[in-house]
mmCIF file as Biopython writes it, N, C-alpha, C and O atoms, coordinates in Angstrom:
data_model
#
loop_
_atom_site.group_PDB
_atom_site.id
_atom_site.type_symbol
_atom_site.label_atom_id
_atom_site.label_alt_id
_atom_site.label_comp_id
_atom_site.label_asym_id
_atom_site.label_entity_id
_atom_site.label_seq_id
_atom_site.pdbx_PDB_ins_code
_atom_site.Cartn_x
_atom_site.Cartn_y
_atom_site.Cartn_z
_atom_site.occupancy
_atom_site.B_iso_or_equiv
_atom_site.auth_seq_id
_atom_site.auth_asym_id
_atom_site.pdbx_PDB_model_num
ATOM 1   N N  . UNK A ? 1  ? 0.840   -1.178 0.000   1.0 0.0 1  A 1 
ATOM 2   C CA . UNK A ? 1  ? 0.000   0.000  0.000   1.0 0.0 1  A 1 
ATOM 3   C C  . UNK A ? 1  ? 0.888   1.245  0.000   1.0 0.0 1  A 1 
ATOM 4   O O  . UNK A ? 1  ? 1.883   1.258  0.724   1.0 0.0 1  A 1 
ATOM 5   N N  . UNK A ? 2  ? 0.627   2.143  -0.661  1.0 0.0 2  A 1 
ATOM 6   C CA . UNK A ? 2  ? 1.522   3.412  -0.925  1.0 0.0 2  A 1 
ATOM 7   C C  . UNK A ? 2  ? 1.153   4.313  0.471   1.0 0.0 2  A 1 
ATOM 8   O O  . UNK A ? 2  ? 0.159   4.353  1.196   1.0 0.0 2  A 1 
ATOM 9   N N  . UNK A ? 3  ? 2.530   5.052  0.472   1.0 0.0 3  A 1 
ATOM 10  C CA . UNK A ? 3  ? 1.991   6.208  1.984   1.0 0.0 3  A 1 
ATOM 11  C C  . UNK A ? 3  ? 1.050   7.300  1.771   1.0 0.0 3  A 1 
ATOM 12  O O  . UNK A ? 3  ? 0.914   7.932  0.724   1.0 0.0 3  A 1 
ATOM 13  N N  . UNK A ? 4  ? 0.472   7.446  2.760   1.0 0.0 4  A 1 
ATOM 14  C CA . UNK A ? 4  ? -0.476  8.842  2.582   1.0 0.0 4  A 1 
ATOM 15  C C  . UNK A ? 4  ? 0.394   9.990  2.398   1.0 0.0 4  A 1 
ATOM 16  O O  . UNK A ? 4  ? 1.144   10.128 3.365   1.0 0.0 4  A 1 
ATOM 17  N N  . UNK A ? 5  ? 0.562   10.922 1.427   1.0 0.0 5  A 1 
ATOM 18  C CA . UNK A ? 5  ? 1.316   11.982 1.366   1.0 0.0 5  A 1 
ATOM 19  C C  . UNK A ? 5  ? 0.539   13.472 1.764   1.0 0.0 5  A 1 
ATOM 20  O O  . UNK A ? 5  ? -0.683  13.619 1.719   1.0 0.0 5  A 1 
ATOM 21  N N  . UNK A ? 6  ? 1.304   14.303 2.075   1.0 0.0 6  A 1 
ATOM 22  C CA . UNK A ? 6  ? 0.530   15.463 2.362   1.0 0.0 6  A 1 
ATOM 23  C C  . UNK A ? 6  ? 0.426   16.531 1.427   1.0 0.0 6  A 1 
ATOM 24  O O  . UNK A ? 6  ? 1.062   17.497 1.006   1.0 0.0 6  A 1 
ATOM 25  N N  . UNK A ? 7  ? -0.793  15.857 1.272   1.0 0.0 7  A 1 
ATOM 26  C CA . UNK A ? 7  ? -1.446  16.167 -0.363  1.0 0.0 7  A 1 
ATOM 27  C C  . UNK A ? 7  ? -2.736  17.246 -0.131  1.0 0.0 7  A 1 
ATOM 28  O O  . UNK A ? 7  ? -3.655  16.633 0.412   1.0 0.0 7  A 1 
ATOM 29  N N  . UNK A ? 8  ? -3.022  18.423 -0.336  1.0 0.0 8  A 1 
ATOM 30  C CA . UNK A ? 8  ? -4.592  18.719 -0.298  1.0 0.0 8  A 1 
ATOM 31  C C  . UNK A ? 8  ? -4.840  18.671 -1.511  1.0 0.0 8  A 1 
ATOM 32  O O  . UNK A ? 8  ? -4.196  18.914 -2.532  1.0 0.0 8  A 1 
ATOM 33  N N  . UNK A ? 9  ? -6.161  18.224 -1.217  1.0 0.0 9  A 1 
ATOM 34  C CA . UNK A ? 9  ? -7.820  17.564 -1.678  1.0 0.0 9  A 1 
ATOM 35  C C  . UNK A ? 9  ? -7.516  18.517 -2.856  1.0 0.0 9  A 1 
ATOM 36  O O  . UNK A ? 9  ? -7.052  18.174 -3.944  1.0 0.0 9  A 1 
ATOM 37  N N  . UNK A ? 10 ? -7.889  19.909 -2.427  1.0 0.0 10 A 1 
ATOM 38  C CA . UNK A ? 10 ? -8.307  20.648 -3.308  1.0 0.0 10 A 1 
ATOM 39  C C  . UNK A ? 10 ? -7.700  20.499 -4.678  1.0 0.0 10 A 1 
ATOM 40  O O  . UNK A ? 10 ? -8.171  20.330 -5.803  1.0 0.0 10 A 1 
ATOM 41  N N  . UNK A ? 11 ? -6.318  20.640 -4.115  1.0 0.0 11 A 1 
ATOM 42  C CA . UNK A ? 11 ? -5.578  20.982 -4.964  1.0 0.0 11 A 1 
ATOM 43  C C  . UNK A ? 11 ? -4.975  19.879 -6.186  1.0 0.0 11 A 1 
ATOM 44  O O  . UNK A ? 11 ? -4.619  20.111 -7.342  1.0 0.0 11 A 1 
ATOM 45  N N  . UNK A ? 12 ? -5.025  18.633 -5.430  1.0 0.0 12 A 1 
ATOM 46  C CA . UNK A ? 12 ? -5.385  17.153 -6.302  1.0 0.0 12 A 1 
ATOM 47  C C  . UNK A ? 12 ? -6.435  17.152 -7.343  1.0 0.0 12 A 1 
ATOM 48  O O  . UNK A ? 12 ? -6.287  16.971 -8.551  1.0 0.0 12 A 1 
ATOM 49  N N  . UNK A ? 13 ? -7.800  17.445 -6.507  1.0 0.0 13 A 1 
ATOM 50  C CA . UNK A ? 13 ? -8.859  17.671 -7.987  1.0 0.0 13 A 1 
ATOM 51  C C  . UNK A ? 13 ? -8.669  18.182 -8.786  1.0 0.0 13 A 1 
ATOM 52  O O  . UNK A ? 13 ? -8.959  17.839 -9.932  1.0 0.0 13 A 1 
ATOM 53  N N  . UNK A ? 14 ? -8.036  19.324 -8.409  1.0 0.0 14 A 1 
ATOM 54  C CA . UNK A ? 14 ? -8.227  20.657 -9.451  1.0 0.0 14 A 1 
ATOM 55  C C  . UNK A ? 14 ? -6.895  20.705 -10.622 1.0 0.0 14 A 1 
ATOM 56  O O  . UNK A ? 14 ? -6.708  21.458 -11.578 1.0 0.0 14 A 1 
ATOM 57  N N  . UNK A ? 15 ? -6.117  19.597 -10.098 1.0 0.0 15 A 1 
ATOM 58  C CA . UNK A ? 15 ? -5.076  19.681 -10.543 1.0 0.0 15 A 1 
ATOM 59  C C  . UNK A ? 15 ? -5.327  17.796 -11.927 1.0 0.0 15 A 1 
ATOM 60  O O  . UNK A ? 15 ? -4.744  17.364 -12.921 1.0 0.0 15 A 1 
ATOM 61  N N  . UNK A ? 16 ? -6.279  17.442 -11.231 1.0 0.0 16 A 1 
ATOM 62  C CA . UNK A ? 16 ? -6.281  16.137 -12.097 1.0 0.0 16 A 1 
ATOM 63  C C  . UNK A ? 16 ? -7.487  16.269 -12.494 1.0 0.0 16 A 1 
ATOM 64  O O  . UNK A ? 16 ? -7.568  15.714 -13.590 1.0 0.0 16 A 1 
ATOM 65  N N  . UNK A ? 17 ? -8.596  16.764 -12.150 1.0 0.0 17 A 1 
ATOM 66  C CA . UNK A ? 17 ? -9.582  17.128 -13.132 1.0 0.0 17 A 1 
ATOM 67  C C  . UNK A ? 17 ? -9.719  18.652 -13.472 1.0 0.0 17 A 1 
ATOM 68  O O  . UNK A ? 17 ? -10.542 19.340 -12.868 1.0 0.0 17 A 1 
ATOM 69  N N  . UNK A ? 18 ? -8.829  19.225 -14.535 1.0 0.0 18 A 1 
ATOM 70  C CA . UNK A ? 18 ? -8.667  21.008 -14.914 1.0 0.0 18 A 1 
ATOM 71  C C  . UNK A ? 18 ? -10.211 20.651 -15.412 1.0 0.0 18 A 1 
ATOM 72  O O  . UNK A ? 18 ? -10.676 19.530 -15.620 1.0 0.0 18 A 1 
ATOM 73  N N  . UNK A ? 19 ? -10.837 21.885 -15.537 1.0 0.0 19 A 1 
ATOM 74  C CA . UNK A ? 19 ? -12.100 22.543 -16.037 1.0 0.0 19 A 1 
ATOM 75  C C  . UNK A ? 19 ? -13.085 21.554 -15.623 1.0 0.0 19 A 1 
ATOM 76  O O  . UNK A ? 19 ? -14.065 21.508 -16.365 1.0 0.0 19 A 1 
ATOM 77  N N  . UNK A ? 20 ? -13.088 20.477 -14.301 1.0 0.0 20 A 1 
ATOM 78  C CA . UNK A ? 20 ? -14.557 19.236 -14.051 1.0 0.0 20 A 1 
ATOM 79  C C  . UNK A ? 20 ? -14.676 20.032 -12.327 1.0 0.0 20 A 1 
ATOM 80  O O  . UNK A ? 20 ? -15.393 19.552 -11.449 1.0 0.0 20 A 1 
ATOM 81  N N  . UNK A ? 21 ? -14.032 20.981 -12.181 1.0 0.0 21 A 1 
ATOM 82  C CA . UNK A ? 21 ? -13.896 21.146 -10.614 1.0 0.0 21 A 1 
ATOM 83  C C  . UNK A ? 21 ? -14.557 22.598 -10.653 1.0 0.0 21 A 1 
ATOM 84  O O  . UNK A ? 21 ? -14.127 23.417 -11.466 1.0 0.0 21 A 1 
ATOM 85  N N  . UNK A ? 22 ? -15.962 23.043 -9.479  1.0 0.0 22 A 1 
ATOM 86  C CA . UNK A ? 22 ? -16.601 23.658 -9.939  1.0 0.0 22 A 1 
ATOM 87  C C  . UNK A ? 22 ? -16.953 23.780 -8.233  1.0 0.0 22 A 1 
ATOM 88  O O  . UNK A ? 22 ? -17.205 22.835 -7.485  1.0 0.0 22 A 1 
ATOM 89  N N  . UNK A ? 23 ? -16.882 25.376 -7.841  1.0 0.0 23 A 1 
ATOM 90  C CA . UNK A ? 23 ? -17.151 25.973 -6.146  1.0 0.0 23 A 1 
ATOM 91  C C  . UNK A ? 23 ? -17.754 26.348 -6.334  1.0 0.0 23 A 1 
ATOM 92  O O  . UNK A ? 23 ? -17.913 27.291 -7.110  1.0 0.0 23 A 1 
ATOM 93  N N  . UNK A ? 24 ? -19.017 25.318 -5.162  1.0 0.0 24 A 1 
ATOM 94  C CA . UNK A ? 24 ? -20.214 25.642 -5.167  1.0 0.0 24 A 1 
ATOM 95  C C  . UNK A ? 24 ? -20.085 26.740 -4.382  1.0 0.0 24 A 1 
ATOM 96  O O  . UNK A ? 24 ? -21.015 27.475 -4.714  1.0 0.0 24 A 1 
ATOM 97  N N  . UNK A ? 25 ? -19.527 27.201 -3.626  1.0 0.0 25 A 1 
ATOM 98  C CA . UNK A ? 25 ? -19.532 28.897 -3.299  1.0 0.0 25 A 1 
ATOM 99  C C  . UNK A ? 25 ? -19.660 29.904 -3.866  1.0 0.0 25 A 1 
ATOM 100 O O  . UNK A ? 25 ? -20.465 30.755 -3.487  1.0 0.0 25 A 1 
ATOM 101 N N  . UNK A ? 26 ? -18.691 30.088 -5.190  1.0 0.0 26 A 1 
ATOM 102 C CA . UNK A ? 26 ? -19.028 30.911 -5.664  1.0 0.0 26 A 1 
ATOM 103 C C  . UNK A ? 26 ? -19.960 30.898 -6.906  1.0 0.0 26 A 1 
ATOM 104 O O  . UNK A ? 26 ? -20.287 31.952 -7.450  1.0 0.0 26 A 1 
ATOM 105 N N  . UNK A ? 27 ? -20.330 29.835 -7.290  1.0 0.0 27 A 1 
ATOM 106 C CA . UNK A ? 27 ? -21.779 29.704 -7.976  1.0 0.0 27 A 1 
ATOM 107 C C  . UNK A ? 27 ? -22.826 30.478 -6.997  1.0 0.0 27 A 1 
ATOM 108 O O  . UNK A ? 27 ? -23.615 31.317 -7.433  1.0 0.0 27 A 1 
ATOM 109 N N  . UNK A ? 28 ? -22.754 30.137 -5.753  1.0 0.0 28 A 1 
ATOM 110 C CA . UNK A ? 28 ? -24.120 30.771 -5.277  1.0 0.0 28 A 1 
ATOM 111 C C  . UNK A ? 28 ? -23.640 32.369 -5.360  1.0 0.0 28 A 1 
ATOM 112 O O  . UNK A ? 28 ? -24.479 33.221 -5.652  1.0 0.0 28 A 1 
ATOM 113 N N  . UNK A ? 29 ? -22.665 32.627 -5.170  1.0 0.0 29 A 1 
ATOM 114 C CA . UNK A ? 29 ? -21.980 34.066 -4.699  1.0 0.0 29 A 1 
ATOM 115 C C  . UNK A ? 29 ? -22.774 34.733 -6.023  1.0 0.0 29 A 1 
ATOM 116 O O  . UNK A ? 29 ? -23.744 35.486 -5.946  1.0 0.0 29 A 1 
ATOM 117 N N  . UNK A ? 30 ? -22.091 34.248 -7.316  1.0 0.0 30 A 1 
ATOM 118 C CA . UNK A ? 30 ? -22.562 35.006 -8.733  1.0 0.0 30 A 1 
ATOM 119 C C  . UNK A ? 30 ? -24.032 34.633 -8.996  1.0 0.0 30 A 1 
ATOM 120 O O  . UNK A ? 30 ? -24.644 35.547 -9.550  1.0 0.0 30 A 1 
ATOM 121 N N  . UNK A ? 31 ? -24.852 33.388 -8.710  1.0 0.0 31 A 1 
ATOM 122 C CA . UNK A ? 31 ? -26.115 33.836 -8.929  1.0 0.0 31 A 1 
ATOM 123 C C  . UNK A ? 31 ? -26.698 34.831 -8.512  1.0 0.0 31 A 1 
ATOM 124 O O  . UNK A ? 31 ? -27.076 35.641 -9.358  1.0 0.0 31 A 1 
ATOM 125 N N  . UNK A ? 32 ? -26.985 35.125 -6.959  1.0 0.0 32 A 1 
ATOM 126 C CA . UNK A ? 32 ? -27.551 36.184 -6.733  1.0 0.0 32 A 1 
ATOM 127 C C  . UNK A ? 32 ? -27.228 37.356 -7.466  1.0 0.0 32 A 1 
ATOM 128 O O  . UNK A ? 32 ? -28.223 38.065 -7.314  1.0 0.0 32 A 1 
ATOM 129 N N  . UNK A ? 33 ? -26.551 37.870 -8.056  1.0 0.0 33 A 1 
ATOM 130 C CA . UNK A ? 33 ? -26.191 39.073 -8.678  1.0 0.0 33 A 1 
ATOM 131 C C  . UNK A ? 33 ? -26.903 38.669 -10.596 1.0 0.0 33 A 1 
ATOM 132 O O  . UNK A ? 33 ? -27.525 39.601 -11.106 1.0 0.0 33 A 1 
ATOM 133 N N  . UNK A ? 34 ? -26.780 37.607 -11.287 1.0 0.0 34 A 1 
ATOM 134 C CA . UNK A ? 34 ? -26.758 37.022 -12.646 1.0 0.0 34 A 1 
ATOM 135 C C  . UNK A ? 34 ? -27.821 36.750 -12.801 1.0 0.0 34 A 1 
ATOM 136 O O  . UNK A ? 34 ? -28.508 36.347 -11.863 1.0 0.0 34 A 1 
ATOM 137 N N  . UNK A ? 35 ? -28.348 36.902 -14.183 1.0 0.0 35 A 1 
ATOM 138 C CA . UNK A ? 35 ? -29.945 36.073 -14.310 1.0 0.0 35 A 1 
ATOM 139 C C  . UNK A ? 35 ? -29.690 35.065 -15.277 1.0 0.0 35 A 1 
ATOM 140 O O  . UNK A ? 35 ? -30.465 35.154 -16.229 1.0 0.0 35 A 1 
ATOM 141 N N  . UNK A ? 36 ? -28.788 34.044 -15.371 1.0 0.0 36 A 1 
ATOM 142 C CA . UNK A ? 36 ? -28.260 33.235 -16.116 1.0 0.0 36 A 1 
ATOM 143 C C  . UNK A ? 36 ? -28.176 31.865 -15.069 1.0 0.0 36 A 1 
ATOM 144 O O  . UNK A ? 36 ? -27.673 31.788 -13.948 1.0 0.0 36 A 1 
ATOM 145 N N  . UNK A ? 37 ? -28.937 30.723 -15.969 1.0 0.0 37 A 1 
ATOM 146 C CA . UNK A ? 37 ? -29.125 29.533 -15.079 1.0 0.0 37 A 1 
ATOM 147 C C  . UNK A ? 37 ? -27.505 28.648 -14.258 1.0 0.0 37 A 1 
ATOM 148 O O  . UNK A ? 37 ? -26.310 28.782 -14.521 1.0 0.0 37 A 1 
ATOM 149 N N  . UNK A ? 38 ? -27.880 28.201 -13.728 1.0 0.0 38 A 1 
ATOM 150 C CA . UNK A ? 38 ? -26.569 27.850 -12.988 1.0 0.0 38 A 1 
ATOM 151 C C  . UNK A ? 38 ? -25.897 26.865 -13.846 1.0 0.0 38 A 1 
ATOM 152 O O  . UNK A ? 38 ? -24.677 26.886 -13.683 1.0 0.0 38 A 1 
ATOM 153 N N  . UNK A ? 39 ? -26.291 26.049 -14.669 1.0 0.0 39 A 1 
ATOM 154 C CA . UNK A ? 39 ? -25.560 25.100 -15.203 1.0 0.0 39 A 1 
ATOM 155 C C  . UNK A ? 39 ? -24.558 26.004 -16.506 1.0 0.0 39 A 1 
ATOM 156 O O  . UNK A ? 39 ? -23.735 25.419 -17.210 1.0 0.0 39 A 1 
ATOM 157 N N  . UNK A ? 40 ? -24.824 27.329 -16.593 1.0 0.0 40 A 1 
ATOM 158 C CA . UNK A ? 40 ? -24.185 28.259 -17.684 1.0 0.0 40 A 1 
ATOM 159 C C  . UNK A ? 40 ? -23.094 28.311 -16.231 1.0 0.0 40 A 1 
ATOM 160 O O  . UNK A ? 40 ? -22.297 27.377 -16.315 1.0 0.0 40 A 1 
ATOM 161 N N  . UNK A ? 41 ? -22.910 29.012 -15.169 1.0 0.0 41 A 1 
ATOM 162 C CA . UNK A ? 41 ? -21.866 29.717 -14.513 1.0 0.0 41 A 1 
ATOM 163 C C  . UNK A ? 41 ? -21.260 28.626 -13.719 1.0 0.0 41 A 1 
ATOM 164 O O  . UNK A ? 41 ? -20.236 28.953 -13.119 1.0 0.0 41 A 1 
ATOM 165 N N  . UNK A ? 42 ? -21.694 27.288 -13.565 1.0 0.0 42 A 1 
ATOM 166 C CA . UNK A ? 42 ? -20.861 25.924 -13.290 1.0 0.0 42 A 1 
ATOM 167 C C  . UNK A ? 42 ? -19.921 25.775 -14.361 1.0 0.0 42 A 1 
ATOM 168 O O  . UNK A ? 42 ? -18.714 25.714 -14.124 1.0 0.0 42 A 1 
ATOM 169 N N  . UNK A ? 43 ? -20.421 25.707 -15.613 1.0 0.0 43 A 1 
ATOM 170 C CA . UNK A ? 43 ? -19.307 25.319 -16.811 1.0 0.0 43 A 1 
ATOM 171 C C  . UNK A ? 43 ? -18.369 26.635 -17.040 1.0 0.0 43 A 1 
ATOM 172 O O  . UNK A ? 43 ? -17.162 26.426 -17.166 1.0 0.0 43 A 1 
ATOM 173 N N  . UNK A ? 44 ? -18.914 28.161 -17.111 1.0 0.0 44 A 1 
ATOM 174 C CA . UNK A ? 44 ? -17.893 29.388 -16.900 1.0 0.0 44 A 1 
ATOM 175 C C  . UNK A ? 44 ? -16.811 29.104 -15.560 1.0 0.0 44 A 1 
ATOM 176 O O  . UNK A ? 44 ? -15.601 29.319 -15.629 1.0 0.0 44 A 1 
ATOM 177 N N  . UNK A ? 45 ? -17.324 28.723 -14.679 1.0 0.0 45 A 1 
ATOM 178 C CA . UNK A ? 45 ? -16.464 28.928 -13.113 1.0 0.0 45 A 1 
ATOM 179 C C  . UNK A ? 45 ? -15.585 27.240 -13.210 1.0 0.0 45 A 1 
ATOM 180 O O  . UNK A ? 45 ? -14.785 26.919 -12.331 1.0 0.0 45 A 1 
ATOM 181 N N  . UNK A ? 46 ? -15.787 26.652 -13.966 1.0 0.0 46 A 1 
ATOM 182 C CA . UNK A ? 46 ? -14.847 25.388 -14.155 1.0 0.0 46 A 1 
ATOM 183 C C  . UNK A ? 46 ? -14.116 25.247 -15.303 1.0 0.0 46 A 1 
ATOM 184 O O  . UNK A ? 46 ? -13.226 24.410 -15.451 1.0 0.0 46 A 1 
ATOM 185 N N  . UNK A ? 47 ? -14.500 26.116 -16.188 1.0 0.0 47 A 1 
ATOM 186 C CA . UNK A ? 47 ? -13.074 26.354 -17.357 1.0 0.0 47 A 1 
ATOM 187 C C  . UNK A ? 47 ? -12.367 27.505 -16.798 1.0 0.0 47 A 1 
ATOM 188 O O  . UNK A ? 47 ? -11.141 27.402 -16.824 1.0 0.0 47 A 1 
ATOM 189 N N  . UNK A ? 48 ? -12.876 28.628 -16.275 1.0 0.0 48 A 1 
ATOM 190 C CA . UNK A ? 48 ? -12.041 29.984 -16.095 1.0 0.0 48 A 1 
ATOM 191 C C  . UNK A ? 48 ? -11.682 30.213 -14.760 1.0 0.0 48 A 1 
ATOM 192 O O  . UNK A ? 48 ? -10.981 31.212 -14.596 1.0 0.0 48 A 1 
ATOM 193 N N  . UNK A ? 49 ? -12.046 29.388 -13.491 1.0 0.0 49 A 1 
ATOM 194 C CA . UNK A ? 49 ? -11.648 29.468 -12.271 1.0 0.0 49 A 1 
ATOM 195 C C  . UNK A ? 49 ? -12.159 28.478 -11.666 1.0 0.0 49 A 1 
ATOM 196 O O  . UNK A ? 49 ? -13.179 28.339 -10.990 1.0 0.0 49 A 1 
ATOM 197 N N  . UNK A ? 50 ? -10.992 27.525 -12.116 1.0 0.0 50 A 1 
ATOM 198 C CA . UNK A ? 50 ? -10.945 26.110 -11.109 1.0 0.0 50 A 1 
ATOM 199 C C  . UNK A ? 50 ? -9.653  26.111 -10.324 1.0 0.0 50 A 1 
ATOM 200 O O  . UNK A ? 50 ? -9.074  25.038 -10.154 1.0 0.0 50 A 1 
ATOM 201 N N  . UNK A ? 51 ? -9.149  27.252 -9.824  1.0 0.0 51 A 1 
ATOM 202 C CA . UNK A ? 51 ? -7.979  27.295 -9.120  1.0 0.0 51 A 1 
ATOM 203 C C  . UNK A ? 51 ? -8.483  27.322 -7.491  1.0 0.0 51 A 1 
ATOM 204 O O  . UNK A ? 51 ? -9.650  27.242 -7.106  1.0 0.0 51 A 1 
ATOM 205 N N  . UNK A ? 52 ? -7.498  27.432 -6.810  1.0 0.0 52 A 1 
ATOM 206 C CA . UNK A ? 52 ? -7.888  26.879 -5.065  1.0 0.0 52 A 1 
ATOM 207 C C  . UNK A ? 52 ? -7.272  27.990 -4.905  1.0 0.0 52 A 1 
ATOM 208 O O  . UNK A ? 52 ? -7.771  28.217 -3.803  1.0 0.0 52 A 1 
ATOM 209 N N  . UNK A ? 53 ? -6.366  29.194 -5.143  1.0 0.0 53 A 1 
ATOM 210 C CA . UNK A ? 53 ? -5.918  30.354 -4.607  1.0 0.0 53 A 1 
ATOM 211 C C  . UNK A ? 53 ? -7.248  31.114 -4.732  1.0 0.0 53 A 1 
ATOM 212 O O  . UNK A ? 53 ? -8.053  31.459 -5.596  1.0 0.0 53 A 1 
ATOM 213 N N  . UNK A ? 54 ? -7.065  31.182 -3.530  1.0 0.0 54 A 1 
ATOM 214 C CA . UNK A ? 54 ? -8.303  32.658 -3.528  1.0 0.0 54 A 1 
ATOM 215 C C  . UNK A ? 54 ? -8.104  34.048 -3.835  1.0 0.0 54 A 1 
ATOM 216 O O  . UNK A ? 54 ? -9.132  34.641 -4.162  1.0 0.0 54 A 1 
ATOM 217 N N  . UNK A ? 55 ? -7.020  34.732 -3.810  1.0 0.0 55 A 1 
ATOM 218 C CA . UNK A ? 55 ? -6.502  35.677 -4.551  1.0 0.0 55 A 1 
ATOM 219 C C  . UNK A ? 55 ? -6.646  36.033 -6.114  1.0 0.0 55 A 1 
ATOM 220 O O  . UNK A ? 55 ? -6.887  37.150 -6.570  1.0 0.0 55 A 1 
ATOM 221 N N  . UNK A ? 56 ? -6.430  34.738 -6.898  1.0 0.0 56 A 1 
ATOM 222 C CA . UNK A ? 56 ? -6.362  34.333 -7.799  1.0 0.0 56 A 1 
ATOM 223 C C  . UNK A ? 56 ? -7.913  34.535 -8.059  1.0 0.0 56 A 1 
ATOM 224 O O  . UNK A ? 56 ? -8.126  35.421 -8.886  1.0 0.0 56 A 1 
ATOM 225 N N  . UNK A ? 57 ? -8.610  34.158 -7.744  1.0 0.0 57 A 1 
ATOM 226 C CA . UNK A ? 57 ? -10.155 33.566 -7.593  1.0 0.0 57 A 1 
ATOM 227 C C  . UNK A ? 57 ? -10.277 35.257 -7.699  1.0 0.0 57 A 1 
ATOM 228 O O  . UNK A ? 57 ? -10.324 35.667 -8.859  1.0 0.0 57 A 1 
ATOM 229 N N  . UNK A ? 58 ? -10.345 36.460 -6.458  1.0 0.0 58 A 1 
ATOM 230 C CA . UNK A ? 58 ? -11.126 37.364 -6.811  1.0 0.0 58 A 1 
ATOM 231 C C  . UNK A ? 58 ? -10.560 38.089 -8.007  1.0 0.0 58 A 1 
ATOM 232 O O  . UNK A ? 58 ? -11.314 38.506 -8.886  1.0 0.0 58 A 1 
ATOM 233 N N  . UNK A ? 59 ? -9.142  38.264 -8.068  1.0 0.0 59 A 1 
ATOM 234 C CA . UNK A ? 59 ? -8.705  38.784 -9.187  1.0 0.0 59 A 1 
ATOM 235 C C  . UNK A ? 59 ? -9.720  38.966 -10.470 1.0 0.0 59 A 1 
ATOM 236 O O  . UNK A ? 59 ? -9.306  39.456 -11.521 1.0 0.0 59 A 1 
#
């Protein structure tokens, strides 16, 4: 069995599935403001910000 490495989650998904990784945070954050159904700003927020820096993110 291989060792557990100290790995975050996040950054594993996002890093092995680019554009399938999709924060449900800020989906809710941009609906309230958007009148565009959520399955449009799931597929925008997982090609154009599937990163785990949050800096990055508000930029």
């Amino acid at each position: 069995m291989k060792e557990a490495k100290d790995i975050d989650l996040d950054d594993l998904m996002t890093s092995e599935f680019k554009g399938r990784v999709v924060r449900k945070d800020l989906t809710k954050q941009l609906k309230e403001g958007a009148n565009v159904p959520v399955y449009v700003l799931e597929y925008l927020l997982g090609m154009y910000c599937s990163a785990t820096d949050n800096d990055l993110i508000e930029a």
